[in-house]
C-alpha positions as protocol buffer text, in pm:
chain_id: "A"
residue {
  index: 1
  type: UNK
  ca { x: 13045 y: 12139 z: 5564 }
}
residue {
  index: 2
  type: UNK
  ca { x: 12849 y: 12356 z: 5807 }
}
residue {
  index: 3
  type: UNK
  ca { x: 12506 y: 12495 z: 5703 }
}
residue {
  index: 4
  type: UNK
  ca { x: 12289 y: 12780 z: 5854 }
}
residue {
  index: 5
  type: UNK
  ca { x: 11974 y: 12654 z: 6016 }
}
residue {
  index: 6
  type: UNK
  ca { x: 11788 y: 12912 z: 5763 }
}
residue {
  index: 7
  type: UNK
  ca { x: 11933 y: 12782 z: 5462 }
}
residue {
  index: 8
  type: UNK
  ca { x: 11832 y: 12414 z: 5537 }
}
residue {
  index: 9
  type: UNK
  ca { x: 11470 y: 12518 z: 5645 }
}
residue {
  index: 10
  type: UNK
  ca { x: 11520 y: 12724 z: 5280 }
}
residue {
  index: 11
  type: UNK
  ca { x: 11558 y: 12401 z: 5122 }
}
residue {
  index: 12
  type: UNK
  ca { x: 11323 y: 12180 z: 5318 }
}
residue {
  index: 13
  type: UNK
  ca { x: 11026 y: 12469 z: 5235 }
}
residue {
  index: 14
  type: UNK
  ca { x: 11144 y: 12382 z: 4815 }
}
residue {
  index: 15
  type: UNK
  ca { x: 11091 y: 12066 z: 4858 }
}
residue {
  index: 16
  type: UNK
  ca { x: 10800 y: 12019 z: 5002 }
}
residue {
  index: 17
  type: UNK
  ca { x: 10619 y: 12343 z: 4802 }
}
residue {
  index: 18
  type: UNK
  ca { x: 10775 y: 12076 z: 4490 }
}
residue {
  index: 19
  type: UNK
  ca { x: 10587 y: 11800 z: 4613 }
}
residue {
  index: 20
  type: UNK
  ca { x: 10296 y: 11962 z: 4699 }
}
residue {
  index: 21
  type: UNK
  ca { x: 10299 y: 12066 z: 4348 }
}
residue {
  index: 22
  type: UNK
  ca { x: 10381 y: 11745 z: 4206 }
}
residue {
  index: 23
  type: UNK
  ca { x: 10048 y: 11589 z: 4403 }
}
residue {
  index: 24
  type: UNK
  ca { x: 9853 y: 11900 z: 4271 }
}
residue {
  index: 25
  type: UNK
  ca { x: 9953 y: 11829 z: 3894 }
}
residue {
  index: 26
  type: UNK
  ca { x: 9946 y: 11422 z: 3910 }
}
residue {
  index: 27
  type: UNK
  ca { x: 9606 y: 11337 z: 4130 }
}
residue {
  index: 28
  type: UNK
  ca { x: 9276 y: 11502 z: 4205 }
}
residue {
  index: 29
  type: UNK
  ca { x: 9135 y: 11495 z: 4581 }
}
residue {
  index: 30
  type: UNK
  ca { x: 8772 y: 11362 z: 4598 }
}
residue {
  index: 31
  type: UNK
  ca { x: 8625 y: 11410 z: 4989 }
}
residue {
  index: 32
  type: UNK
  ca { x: 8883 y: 11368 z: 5262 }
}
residue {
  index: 33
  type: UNK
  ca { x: 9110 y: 11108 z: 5166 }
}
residue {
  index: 34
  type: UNK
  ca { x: 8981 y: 10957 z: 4839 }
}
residue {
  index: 35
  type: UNK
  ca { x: 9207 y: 11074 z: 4531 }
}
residue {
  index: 36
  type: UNK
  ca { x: 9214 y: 10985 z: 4142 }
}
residue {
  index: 37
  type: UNK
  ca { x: 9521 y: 11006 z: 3932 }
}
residue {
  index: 38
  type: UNK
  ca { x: 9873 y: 10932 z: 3908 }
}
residue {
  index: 39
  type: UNK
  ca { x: 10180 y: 10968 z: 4201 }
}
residue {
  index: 40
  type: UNK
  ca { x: 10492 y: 10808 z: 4117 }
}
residue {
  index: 41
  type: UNK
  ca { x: 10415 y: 10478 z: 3938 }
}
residue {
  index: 42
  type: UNK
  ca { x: 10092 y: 10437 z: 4203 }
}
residue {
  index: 43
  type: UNK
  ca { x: 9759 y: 10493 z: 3998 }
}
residue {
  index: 44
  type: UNK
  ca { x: 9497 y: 10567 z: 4200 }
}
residue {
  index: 45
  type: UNK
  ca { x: 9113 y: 10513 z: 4046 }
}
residue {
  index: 46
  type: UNK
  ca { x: 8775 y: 10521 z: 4094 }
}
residue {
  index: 47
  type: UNK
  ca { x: 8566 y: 10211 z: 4011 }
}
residue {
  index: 48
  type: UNK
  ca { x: 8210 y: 10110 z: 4096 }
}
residue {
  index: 49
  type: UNK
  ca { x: 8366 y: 9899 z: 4375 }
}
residue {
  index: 50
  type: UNK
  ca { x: 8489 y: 10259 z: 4523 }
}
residue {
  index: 51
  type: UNK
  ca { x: 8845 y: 10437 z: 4529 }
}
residue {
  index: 52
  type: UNK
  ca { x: 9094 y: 10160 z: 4440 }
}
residue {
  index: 53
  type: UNK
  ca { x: 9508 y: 10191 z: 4405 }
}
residue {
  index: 54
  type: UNK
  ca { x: 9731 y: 9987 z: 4164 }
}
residue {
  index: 55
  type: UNK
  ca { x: 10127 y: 10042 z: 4116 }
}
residue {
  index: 56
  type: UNK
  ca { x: 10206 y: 9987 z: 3720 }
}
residue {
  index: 57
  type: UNK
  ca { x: 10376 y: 9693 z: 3609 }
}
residue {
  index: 58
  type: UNK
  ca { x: 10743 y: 9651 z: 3523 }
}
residue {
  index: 59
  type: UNK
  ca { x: 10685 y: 9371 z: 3199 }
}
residue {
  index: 60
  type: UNK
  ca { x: 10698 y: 9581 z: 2888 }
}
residue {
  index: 61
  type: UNK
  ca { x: 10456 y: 9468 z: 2615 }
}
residue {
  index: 62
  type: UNK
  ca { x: 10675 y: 9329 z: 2396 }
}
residue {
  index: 63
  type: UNK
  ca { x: 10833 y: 9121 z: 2673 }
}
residue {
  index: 64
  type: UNK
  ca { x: 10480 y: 8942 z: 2661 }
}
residue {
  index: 65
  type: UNK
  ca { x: 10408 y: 8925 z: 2324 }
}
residue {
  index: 66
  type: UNK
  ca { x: 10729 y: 8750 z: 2267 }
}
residue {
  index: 67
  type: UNK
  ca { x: 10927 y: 8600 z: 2590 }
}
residue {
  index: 68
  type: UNK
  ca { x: 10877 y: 8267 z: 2624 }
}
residue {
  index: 69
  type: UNK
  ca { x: 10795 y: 8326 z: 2990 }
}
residue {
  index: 70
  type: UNK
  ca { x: 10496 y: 8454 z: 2918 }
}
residue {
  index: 71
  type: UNK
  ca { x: 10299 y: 8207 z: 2659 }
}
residue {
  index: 72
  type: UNK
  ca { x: 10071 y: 8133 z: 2917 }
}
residue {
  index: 73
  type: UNK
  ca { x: 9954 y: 8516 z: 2947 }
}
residue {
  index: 74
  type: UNK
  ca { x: 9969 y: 8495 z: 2589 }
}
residue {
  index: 75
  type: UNK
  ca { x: 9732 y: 8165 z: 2575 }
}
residue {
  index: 76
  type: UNK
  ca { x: 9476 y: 8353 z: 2880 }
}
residue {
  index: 77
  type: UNK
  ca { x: 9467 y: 8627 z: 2668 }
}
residue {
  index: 78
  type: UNK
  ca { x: 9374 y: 8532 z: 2324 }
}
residue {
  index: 79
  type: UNK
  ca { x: 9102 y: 8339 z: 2514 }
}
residue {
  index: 80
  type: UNK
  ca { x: 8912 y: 8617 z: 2682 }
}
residue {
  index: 81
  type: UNK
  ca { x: 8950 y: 8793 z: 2387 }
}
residue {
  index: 82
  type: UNK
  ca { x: 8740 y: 8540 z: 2176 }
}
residue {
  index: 83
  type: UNK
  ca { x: 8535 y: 8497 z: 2485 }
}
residue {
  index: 84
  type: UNK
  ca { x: 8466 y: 8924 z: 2478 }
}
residue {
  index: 85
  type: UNK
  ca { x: 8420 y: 8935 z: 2087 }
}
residue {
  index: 86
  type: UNK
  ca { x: 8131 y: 8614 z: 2183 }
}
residue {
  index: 87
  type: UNK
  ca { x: 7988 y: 8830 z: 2437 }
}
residue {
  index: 88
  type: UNK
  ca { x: 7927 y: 9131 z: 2209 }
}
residue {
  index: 89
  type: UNK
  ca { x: 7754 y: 8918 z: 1950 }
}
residue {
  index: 90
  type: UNK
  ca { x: 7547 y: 8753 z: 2214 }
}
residue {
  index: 91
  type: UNK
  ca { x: 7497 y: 9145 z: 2377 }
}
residue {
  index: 92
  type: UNK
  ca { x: 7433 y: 9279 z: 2046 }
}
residue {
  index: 93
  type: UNK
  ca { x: 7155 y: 9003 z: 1959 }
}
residue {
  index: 94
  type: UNK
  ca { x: 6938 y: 9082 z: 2221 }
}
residue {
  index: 95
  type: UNK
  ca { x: 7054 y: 9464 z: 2207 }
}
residue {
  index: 96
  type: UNK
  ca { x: 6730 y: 9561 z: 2160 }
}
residue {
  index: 97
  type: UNK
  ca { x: 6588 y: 9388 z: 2453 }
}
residue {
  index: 98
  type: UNK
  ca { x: 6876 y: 9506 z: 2682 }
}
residue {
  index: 99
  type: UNK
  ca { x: 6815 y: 9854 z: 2640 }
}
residue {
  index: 100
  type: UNK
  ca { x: 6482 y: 9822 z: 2875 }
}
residue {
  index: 101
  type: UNK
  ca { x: 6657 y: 9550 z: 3140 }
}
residue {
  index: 102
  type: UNK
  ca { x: 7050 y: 9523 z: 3150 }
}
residue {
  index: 103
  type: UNK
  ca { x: 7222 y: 9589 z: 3507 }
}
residue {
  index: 104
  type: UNK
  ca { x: 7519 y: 9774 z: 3475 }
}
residue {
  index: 105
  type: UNK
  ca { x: 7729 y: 9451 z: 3539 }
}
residue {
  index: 106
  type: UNK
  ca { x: 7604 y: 9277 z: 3279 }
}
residue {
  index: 107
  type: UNK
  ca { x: 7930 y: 9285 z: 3045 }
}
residue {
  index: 108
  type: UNK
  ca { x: 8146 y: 9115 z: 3303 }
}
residue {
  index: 109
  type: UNK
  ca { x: 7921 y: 8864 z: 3406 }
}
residue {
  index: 110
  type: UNK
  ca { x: 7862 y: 8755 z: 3053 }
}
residue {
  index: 111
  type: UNK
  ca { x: 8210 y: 8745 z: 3021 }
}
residue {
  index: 112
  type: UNK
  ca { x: 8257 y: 8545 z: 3302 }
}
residue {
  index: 113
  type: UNK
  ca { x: 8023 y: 8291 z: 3128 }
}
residue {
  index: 114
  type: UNK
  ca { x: 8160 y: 8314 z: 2812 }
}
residue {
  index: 115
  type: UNK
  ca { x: 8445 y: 8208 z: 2959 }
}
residue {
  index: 116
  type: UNK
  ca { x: 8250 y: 7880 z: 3131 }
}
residue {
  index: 117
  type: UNK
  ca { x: 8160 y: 7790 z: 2763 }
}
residue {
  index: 118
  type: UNK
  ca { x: 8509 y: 7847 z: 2607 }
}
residue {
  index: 119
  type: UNK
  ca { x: 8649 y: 7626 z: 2889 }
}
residue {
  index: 120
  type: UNK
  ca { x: 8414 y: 7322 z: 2769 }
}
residue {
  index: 121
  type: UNK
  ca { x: 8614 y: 7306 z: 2463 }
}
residue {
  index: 122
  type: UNK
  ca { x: 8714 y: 6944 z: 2491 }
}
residue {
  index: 123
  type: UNK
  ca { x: 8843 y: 6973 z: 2115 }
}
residue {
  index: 124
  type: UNK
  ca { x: 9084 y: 7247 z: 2066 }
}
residue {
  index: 125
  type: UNK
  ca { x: 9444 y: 7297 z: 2256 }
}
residue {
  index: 126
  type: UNK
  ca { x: 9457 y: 7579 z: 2514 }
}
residue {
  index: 127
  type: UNK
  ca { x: 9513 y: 7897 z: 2367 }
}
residue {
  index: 128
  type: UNK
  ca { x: 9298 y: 7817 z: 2104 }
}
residue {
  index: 129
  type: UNK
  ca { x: 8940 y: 7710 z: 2285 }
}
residue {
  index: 130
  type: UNK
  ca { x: 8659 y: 7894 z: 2098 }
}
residue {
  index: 131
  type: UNK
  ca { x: 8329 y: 7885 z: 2198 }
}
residue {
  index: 132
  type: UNK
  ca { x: 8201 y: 7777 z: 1915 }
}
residue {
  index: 133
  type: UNK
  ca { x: 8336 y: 7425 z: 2015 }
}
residue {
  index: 134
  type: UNK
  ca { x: 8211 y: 7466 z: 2341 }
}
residue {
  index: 135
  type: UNK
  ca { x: 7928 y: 7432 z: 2550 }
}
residue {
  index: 136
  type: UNK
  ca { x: 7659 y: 7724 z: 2471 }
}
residue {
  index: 137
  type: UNK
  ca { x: 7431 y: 7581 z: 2687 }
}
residue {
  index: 138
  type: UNK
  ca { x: 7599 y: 7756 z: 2990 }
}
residue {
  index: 139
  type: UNK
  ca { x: 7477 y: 8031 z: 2914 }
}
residue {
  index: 140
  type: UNK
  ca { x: 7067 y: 7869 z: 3033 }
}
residue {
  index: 141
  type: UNK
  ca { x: 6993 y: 8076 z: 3363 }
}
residue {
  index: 142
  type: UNK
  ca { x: 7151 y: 8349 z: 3266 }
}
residue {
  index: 143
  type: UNK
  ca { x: 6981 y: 8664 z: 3407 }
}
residue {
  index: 144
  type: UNK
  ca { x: 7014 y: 8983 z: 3212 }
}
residue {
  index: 145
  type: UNK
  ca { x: 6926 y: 9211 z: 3516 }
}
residue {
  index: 146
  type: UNK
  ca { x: 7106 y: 9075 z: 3805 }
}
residue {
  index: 147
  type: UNK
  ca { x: 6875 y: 9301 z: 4042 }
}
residue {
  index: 148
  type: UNK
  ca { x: 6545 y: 9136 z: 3907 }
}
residue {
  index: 149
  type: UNK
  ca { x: 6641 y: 8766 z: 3871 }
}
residue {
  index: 150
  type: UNK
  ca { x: 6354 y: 8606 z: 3672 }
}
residue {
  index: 151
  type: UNK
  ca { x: 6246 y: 8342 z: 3914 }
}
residue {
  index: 152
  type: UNK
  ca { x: 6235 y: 8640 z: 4177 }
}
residue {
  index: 153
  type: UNK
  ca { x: 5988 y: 8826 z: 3956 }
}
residue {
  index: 154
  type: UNK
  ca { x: 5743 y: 8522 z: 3826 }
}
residue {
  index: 155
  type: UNK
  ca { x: 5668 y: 8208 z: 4034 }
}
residue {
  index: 156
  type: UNK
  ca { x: 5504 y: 8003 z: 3821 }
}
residue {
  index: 157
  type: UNK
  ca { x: 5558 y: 7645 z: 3667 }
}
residue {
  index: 158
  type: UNK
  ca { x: 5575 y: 7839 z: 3267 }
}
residue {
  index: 159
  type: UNK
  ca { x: 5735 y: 7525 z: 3051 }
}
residue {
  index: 160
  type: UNK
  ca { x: 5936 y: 7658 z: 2724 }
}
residue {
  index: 161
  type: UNK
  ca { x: 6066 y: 7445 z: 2420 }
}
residue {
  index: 162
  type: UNK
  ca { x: 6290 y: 7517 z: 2079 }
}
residue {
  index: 163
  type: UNK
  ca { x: 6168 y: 7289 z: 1790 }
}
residue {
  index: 164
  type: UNK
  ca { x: 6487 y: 7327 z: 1602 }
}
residue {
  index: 165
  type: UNK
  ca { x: 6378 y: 7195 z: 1281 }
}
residue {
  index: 166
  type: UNK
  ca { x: 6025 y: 7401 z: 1266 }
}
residue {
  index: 167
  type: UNK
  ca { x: 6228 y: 7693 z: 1387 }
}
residue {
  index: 168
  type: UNK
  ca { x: 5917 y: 7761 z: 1620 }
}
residue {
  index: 169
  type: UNK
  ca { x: 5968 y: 7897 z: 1999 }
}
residue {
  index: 170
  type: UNK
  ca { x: 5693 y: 7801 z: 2258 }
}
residue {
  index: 171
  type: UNK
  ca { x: 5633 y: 7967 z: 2611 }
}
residue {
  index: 172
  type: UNK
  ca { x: 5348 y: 7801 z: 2782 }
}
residue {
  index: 173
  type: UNK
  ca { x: 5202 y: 8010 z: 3057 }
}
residue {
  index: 174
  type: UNK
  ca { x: 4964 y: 7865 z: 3325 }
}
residue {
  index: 175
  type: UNK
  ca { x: 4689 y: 8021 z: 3453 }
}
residue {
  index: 176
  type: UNK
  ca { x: 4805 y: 8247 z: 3750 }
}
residue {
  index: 177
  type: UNK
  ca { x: 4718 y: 8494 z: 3999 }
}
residue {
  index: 178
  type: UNK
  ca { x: 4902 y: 8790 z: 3957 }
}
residue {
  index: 179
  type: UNK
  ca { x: 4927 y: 8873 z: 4281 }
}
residue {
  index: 180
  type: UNK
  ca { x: 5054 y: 8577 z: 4388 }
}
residue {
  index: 181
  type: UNK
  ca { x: 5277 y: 8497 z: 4106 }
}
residue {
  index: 182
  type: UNK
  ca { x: 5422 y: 8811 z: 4019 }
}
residue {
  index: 183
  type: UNK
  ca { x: 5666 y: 9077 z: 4233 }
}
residue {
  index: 184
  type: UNK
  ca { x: 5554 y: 9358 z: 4117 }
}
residue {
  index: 185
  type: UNK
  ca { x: 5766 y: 9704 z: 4189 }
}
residue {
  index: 186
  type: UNK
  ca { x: 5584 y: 10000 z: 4406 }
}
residue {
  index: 187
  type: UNK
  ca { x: 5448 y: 10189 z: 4127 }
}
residue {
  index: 188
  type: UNK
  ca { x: 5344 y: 9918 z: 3904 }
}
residue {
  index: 189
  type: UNK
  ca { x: 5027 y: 9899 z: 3752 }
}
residue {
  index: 190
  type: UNK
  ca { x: 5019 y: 9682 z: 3454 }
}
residue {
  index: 191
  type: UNK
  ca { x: 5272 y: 9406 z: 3317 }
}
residue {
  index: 192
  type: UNK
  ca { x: 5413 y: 9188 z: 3040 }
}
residue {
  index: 193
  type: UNK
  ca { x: 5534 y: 8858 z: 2976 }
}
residue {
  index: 194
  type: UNK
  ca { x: 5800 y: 8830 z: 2735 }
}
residue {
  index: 195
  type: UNK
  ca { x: 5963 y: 8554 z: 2494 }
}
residue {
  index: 196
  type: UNK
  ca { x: 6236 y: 8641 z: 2296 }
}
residue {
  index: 197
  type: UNK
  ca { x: 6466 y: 8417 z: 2090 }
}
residue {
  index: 198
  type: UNK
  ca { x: 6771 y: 8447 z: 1873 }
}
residue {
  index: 199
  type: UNK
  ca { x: 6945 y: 8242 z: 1652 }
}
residue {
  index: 200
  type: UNK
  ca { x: 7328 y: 8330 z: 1668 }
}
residue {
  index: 201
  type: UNK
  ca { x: 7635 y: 8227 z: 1455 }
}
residue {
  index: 202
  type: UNK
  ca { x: 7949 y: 8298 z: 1663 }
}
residue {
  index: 203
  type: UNK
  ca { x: 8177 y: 8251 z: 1397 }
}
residue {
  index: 204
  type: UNK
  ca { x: 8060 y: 8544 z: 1169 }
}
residue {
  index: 205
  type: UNK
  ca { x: 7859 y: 8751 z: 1418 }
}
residue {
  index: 206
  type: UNK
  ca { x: 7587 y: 8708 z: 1226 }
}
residue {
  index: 207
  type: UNK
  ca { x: 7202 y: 8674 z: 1433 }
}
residue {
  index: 208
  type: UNK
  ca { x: 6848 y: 8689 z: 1339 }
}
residue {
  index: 209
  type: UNK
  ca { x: 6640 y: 8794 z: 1672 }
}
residue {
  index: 210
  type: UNK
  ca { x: 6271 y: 8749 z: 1746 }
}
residue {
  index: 211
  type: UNK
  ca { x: 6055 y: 8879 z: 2018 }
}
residue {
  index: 212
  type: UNK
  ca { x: 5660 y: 8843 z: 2112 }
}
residue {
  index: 213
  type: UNK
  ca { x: 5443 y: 8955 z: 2393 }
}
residue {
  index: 214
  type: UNK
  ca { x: 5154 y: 8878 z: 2610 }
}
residue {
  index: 215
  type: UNK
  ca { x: 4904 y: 9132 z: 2618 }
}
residue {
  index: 216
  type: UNK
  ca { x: 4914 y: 9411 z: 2883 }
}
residue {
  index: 217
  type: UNK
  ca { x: 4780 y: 9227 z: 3214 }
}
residue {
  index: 218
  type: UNK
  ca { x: 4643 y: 9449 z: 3512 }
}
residue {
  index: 219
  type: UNK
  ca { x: 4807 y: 9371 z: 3836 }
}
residue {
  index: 220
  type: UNK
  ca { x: 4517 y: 9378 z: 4037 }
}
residue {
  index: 221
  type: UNK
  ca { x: 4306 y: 9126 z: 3813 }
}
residue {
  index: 222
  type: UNK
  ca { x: 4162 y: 8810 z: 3984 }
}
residue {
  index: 223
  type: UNK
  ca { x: 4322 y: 8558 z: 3728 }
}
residue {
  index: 224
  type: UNK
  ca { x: 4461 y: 8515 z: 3405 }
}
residue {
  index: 225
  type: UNK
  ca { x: 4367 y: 8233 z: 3183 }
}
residue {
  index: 226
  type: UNK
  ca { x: 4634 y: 8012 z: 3028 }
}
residue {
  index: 227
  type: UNK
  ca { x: 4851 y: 8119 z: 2725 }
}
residue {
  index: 228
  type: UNK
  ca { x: 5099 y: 8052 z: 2488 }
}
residue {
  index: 229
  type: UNK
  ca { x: 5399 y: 8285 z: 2316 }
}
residue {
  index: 230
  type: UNK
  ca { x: 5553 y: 8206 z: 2021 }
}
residue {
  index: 231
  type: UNK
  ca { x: 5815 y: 8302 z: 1774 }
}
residue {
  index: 232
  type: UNK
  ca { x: 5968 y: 8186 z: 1513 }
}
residue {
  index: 233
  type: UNK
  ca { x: 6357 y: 8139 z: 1413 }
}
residue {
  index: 234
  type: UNK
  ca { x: 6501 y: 8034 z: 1002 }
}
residue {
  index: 235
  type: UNK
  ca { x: 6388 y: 7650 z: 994 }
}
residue {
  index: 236
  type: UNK
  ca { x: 6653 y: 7346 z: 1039 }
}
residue {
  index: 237
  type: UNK
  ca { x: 6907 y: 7626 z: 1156 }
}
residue {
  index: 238
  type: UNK
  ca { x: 7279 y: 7479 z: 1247 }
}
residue {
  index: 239
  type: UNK
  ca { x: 7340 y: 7758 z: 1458 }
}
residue {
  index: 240
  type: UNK
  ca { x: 7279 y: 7778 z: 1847 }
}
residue {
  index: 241
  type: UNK
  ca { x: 6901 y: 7895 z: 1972 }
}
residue {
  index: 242
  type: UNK
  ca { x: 6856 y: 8069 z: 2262 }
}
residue {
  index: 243
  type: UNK
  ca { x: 6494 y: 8158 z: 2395 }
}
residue {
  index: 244
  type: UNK
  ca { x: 6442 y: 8463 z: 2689 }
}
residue {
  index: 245
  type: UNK
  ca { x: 6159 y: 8498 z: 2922 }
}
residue {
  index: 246
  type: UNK
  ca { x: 6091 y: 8789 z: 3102 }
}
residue {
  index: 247
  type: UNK
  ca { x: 5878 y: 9013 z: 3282 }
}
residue {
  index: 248
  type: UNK
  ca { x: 5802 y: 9381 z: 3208 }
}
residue {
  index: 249
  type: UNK
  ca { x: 5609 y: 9657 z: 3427 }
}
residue {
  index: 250
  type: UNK
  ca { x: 5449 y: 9929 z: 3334 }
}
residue {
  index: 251
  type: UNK
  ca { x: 5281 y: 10216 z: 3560 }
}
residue {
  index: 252
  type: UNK
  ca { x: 4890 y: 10430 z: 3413 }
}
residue {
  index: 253
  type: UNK
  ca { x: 4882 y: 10729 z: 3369 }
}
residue {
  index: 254
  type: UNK
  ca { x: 4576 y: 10994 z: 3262 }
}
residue {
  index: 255
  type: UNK
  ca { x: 4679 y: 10931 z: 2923 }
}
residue {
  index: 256
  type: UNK
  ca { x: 4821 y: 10576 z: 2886 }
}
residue {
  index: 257
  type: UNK
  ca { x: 5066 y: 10311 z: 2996 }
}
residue {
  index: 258
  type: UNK
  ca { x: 5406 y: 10432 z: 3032 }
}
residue {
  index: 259
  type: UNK
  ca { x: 5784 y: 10182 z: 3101 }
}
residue {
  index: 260
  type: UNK
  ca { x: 5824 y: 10201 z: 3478 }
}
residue {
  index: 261
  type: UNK
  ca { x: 6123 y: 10394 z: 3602 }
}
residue {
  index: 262
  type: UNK
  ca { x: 6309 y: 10298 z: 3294 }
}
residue {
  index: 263
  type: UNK
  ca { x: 6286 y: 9936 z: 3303 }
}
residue {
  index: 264
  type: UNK
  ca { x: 6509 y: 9916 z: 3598 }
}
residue {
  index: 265
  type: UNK
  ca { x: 6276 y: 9625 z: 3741 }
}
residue {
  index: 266
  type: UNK
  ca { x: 6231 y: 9464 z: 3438 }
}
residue {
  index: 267
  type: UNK
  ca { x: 6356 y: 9088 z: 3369 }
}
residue {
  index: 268
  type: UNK
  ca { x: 6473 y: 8891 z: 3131 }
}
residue {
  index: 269
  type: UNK
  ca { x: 6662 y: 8485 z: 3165 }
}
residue {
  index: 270
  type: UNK
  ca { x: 6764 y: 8259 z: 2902 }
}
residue {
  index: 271
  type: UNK
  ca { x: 6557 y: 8035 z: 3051 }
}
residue {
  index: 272
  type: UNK
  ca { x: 6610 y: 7718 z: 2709 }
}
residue {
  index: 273
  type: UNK
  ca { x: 6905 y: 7706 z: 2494 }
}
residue {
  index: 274
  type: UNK
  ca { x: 7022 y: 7484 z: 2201 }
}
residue {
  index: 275
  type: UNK
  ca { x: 7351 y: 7424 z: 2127 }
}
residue {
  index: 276
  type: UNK
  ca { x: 7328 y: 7389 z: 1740 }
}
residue {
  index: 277
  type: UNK
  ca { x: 7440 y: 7071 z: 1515 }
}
């Protein structure tokens, strides 16, 4: 059947004013050419890695709770989820401490370790690794601001130790230069050394958390003498111990020492752990 030229151009103008329409309702422009929202089953998002696009998946839920093609999924899954619920009792420990020295990455990358210590469950069938049966003491060199590693921040031989049945952490400090021992930040005037321990039963989120610091220590000063932190944790514990190290800055001012720009140079490392009996 014959139709007019205007007619079609009628209809082509519909549907692209229906589209258009369609792009305005389902997904915000941001700049030029990156968007956020939905277009079809394409989801388009913004991440801290930048604008990303994903199309949605065609397995329902209950295909993977219950299809027998998917027990592996189901396995992986109950995994990291006993990995995440460690990581927020290990988080929450130190919560505290975190507030003045976490990166912004610093959920995933514990869960990436928590993950390294579920997989050295030699004990338990997969699907059911824990890591309480695992190996705790990957979590030792853990860094809890990835932009201020500790061995980046203080270069010094320091030795640590966890007396388990005392319940007694020990930091031994060297005598040091600061200004060759420590990076300190522009800004920077004064500094701490930190030690910071926590005893932590994964099984019933339960921790007790402990914390003690050097006195504040002038960056410019010529030397300072030897030291020792220490804290203590309940005695003959069965639960792992972990003991942090870290570094804090502060910056003068007329009327006092004030956290330098939010502890955003700040470190922290589990620098001695033990696994527990």
């Amino acid at each position: 059947m014959f139709v007019p030229a205007y007619t079609r151009r009628r209809y082509v103008e519909q549907v692209s004013q229906f589209i258009i329409l369609k792009i305005k309702k389902m997904a915000k422009q941001e700049g030029i050419l990156p968007i956020k929202g939905t277009i079809g089953n394409i989801t388009f998002l913004k991440t801290q890695d930048g604008f990303l696009v994903k199309q949605k998946g065609g397995v329902s839920a209950d295909q993977i709770a219950k299809s027998p093609r998917f027990k592996r999924t189901r396995e992986n899954g109950s995994e990291f989820g006993r990995a995440a619920q460690a990581g927020k009792v290990f988080r929450t420990a130190f919560g505290s401490l975190m507030q003045n020295v976490a990166d912004k990455r610093v959920v995933s990358r514990l869960q990436a370790m928590m993950m390294d210590v579920l997989h050295a469950d030699k004990t338990s069938i997969r699907g059911q690794r824990n890591v309480i049966d695992g190996e705790v003491s990957e979590l030792k060199d853990f860094d809890f601001n990835i932009s201020a590693p500790l061995n980046t921040c203080l270069k010094m031989r320091y030795t640590t130790s966890i007396d388990r049945v005392t319940g007694i952490l020990t930091a031994s400090i060297p005598d040091f230069i600061p200004e060759k021992t420590v990076l300190f930040p522009e800004g920077s005037t004064h500094f701490k050394i930190l030690l910071a321990g926590s005893e932590i039963d994964f099984e019933t989120g339960e921790y007790q958390t402990v914390s003690k610091s050097s006195d504040l220590l002038d960056c410019t000063v010529l030397n300072v003498a030897a030291f020792q932190l220490t804290a203590n944790l309940p005695a003959n514990s069965t639960h792992p111990l972990f003991l942090a190290l870290g570094v804090e800055y502060y910056q003068e001012a007329n009327d006092g020492n004030y956290p330098l720009n939010s502890g955003a140079f700040n470190a922290l490392r589990i620098v001695t752990v033990d696994g527990g009996v």
